[in-house]
N, C-alpha and C positions, 0 to 999 in steps of 0.2 A: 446386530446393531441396526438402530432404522435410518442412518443416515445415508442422503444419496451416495455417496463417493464411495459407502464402505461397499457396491452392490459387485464390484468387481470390475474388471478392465475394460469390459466391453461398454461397460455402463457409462464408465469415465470417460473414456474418448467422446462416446456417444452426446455426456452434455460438455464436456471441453469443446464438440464443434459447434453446439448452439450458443455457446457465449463468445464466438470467435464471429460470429456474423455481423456482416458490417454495421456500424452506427457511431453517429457521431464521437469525436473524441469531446471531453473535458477535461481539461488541464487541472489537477489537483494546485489548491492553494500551497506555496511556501512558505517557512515558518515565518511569522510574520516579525517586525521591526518597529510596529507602532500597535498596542494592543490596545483594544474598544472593552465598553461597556454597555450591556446590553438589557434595559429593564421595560422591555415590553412586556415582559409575563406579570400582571398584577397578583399581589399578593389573594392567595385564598379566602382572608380574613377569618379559619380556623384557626382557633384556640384552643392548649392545654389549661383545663380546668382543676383546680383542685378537688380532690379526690374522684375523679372522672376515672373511673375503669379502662387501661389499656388494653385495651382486651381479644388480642391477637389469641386464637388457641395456640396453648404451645406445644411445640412438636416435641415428639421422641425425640433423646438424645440421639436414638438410630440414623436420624434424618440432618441432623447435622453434618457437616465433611467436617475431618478430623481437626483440622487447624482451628476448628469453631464453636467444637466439645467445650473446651475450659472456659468460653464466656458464655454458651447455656446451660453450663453449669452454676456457676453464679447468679444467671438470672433466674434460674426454675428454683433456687435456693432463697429469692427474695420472697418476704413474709408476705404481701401485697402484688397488686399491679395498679396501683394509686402512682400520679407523679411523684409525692412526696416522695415514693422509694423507687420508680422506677428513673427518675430524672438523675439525684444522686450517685447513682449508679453509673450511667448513662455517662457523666458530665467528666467523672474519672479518665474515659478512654477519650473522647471523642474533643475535648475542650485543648488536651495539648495536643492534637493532630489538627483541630481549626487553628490556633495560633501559629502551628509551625508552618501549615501549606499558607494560609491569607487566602486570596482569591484564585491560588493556580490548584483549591481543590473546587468542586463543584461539586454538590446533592443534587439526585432529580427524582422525582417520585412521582406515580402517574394517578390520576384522578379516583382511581378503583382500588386502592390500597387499604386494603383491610389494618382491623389493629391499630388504628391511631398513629398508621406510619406515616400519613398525609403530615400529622401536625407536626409530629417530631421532628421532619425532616423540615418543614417550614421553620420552626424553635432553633434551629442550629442551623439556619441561612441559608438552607436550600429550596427549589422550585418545584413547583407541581404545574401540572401540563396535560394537555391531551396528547397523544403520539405524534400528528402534525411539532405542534411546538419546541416537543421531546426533541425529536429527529436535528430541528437546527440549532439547536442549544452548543455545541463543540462548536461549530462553524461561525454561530455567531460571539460564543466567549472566547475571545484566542488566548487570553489569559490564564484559562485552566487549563494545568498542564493533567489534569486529572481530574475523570467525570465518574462518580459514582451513583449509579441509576440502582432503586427499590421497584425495580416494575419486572417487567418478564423479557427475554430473551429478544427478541424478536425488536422490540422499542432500544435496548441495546446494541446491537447490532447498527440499524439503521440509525445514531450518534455516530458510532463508530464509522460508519460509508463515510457521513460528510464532515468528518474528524480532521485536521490541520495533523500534519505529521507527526508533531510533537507532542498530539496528547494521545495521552491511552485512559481506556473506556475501559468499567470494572462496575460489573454484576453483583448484587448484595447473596443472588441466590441462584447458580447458574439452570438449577432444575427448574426453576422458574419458568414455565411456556406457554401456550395460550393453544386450546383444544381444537380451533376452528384452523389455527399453522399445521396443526397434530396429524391433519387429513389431506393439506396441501404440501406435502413436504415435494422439492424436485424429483424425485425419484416416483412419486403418483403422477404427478404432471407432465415431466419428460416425456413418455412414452405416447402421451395421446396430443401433446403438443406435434410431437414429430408427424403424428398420423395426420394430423390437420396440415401440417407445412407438406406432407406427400401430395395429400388431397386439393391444396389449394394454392400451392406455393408461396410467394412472397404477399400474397394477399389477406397476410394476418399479421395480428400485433396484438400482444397480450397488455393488460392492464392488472398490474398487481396488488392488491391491496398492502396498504401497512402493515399489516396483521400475517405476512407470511418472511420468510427468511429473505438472508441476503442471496440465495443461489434464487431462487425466484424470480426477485425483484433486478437480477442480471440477466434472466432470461426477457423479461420485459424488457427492460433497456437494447441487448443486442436484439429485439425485434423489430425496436422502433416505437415501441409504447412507454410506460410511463405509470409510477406509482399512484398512489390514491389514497384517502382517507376517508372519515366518513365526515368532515368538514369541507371536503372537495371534490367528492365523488361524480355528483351532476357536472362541475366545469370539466372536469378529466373525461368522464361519458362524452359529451358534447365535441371534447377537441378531438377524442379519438375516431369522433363517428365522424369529423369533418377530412379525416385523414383518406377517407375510402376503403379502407380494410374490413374487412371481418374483426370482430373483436372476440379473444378469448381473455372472460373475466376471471380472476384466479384471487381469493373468495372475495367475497362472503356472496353465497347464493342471493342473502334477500339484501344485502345493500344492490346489490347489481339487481335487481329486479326494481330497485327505488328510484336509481338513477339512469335506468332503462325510459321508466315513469315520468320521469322530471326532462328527459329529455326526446321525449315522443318516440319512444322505440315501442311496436305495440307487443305484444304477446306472443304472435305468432311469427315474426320475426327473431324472437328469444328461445336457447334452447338449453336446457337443464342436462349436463354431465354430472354422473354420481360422482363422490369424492373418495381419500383415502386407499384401499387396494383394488376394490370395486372399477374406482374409475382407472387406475393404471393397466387393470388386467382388459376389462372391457375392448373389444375389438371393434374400430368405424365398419372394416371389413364386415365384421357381423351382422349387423346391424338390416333388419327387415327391410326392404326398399321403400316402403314407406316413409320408414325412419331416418334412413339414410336421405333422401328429398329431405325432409324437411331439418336435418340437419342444413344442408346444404342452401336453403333457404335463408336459413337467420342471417342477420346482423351483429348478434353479442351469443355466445356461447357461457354458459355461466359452471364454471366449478363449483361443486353441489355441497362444499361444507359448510359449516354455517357455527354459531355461538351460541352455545347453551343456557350462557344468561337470558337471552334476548328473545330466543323462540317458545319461552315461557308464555308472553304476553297474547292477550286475545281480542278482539273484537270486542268482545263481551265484558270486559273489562272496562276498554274506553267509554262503554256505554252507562254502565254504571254510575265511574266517577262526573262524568257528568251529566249524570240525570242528579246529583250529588251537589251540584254547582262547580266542581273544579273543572281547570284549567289543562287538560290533558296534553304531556308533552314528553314525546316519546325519540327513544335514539334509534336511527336507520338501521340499523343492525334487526330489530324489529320485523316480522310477518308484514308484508307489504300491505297486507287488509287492516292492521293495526297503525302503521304510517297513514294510510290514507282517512282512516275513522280518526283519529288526533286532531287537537286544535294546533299543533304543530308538534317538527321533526330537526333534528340537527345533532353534531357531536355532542360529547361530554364538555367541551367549551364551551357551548351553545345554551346546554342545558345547566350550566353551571350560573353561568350570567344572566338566564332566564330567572333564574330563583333568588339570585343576590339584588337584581335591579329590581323583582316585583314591589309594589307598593304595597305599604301596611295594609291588611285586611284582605290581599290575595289568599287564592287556595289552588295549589296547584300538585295533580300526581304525576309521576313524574314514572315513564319504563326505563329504565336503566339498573345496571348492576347495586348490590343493595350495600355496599357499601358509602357508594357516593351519594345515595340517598337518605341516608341515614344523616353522614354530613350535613347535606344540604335540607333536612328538616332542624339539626340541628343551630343550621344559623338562619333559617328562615324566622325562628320562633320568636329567635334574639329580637326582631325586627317587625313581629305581629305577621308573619307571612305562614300559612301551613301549609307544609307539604307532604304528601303521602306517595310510601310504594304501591305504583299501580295495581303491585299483583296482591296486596295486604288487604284485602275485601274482608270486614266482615260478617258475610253471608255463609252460611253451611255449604249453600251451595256451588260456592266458587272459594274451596278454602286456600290459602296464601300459596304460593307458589314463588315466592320473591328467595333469588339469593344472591350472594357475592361470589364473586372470581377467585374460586379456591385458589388457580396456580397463579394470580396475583398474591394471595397471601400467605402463601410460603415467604415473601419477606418479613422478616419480624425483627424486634428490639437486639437481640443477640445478631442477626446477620448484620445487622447496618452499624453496629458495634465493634464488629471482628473484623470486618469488611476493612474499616477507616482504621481502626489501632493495628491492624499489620503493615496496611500501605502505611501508615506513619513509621512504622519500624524497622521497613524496610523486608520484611519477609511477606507479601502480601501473594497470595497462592494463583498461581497459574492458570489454575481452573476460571478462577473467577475474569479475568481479562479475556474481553471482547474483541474479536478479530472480524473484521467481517468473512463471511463462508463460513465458519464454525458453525456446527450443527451438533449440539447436548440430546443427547437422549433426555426424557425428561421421569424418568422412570430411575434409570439406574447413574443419570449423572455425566455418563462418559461421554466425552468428545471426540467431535473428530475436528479437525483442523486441517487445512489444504496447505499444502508447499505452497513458496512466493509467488510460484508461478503462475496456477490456478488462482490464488486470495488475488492477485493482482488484477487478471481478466476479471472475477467473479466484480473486484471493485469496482474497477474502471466502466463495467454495464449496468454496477447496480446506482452507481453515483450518476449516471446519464440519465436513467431514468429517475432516480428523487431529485433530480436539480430539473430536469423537463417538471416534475409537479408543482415546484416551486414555483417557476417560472409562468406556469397555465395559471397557478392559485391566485398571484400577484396580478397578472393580467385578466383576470377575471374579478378584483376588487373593484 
């Protein structure tokens, strides 16, 4: 099993003492007595069209978990994936579980959602968001006593950190994960975390990205650091480097080389740790004396894994589209020489309101996952706006290279279907409900889950640290 906790008892102590280190407390919210409404997240203005193709590949029955067989059986059995029959369908399960919850249930579905799960999930009243937004959605609805997220594990989770007691957090697909967490899991990290705290003592503080677990994102907290997105990456750079520590970034390799960049960290003060087993096994001890100096040297240490979507992109690209006349506008996750050649860089929010605000007669490409571009050429059109996937060249000799977030799209029609009509009926599977600490294989499905004891610390350091990003975000508007 590849989760930290399952590595054995030596392992366990080992990170039960790194989340026992001192840091601030924060007082979890009570169930509250006066419930709010919260409608900062504008509408996507994505639309189901008539006879528009849903067009999620659909999985093996294999790949279904058993409680979820009998509704992909019925949908692999519809004639179509047009609305007319997938909506129908659709409206049977999900329309007396919207009536029954009202507003104590919640949809959230994240920007990258293959399959037309963006709209659907818009069509039946729920939000779409970047992981920033994701994350405050429980905290700021206290109304939902139940949040049902189509995105990937990891943006689950972190709902669930800054979740009000009384709601519980549920997964459409809990193998759902993201390749770039796949190689930071705590149990890579731990071990060369510890060698930097041998080597340097309390002169370090890690910065976690959104994109890794809750046992992470408590290791940042109990150090004194503080979570990040790629909507906030430069202000979190900026407050951690004003802190005087060394910084250990834990990923993304090339957002942390962008927000190094944005915040005058140069090169040689940056030092590249491999990811995944590589960098767990890796000994500082080992390390050439050369190597070892200019470890010792930097200012931000960077965890070397990185997003497969994103590292597609090239130089050579930006250069293209606009020699082309567009508007090149790429996400940080991006090769740093690709951010820097762009006519700009920012989240999937960023880039989302780049293309809905542009004026009739824009043209703009756009690096990001190919889903959401897809989207956003689709409502650009609506509007006189073009937009293209950066890596969609057609030259021989730079042929496409553009694709979507596979394990974003293991959510599909049938999970978000099964998901909702079992919580409505009360048998809603176990599997699926987010704890924070829960760490899913994402291969074979299985979990592991911590005693209260552990979920509790794991909580209490990973909420310190996303309520500090909050807090940096807010104070850097």
């Amino acid at each position: 099993m590849c989760c930290g906790f399952g590595g054995g008892p030596a392992l366990r102590q080992h990170l039960l003492l790194l989340y026992t280190l001192p840091s601030p407390d924060l007082q979890g919210p009570a169930v509250p007595t006066l419930r709010t409404i919260d409608r900062s997240i504008r509408l996507s203005g994505l639309q189901i069209q008539p006879g528009m193709a849903i067009c999620q590949t659909d999985l093996p029955l294999d790949r279904y978990q058993e409680e979820f067989r009998p509704y992909a059986e019925e949908y692999l059995a519809l004639p179509d994936r047009t609305p007319e029959v997938v909506l129908p369908w659709m409206d049977q399960y999900l329309q007396p579980a919207l009536s029954h919850f009202g507003p104590r249930l919640m949809l959230l579905a994240h920007y990258y959602m293959g399959g037309e799960i963006v709209k659907l999930v818009e069509h039946y009243g729920g939000r779409i968001a970047d992981s920033y937004e994701l994350a405050l959605q429980a905290q700021a609805h206290q109304e939902a006593d139940h949040i049902v997220e189509s995105a990937v594990h990891f943006m689950a989770e972190s709902i669930a950190t800054l979740a009000h007691s009384h709601q519980q957090v549920w997964i459409t697909n809990p193998r759902a994960g993201c390749t770039m967490e796949l190689y930071a899991k705590e149990f890579h990290v731990a071990p060369f975390y510890e060698q930097l705290r041998a080597r340097w003592g309390t002169d370090l503080l890690v910065v976690a990205y959104m994109n890794t677990s809750g046992r992470i994102k408590a290791l940042a907290g109990a150090s004194g650091g503080a979570v990040c997105t790629s909507s906030n990456a430069a202000a979190v750079m900026r407050w951690a480097l004003r802190q005087g520590k060394r910084i250990l970034w834990v990923p993304d390799r090339h957002l942390g080389e962008v927000a190094c960049w944005q915040a005058g960290v140069p090169e040689e003060q940056q030092y590249l740790w491999p990811a995944g087993t590589e960098g767990m096994l890796r000994q500082v001890a080992s390390l050439p004396a050369a190597e070892a100096a200019r470890l010792d040297r930097s200012r931000v240490v960077l965890w070397g894994s990185s997003c497969g979507v994103h590292t597609v992109f090239k130089p050579s690209m930006v250069e293209y589209w606009k020699r082309q006349g567009y508007r090149v506008l790429v996400h940080p996750e991006c090769p740093i020489e690709v951010v820097k050649a762009a006519d700009g860089f920012g989240s999937t929010k960023y880039l989302w309101s780049a293309a809905m605000d542009a004026p009739a007669g824009s043209r703009l490409a756009i690096a990001t996952e190919g889903h959401f571009v897809r989207n956003a050429r689709e409502q650009g059109a609506r509007r006189g706006v073009t937009v293209v996937h950066m890596a969609d060249i057609p030259d021989p000799s730079q042929p496409s290279m553009g694709c979507g977030c596979a394990t974003m799209s293991r959510n599909d029609p049938p999970h978000l279907v099964a998901m909702v009509d079992l919580l409505f009926k009360g048998r809603a599977p176990d599997i699926n409900r987010v704890q924070v600490g829960d760490c899913v294989d994402e291969v074979s499905g299985i979990r592991e889950r911590l005693d209260e004891t552990e979920r509790a610390e794991v909580a209490r350091h990973a909420r310190v640290a996303l309520q500090r990003m909050v807090e940096i975000t807010e104070a850097a508007r």
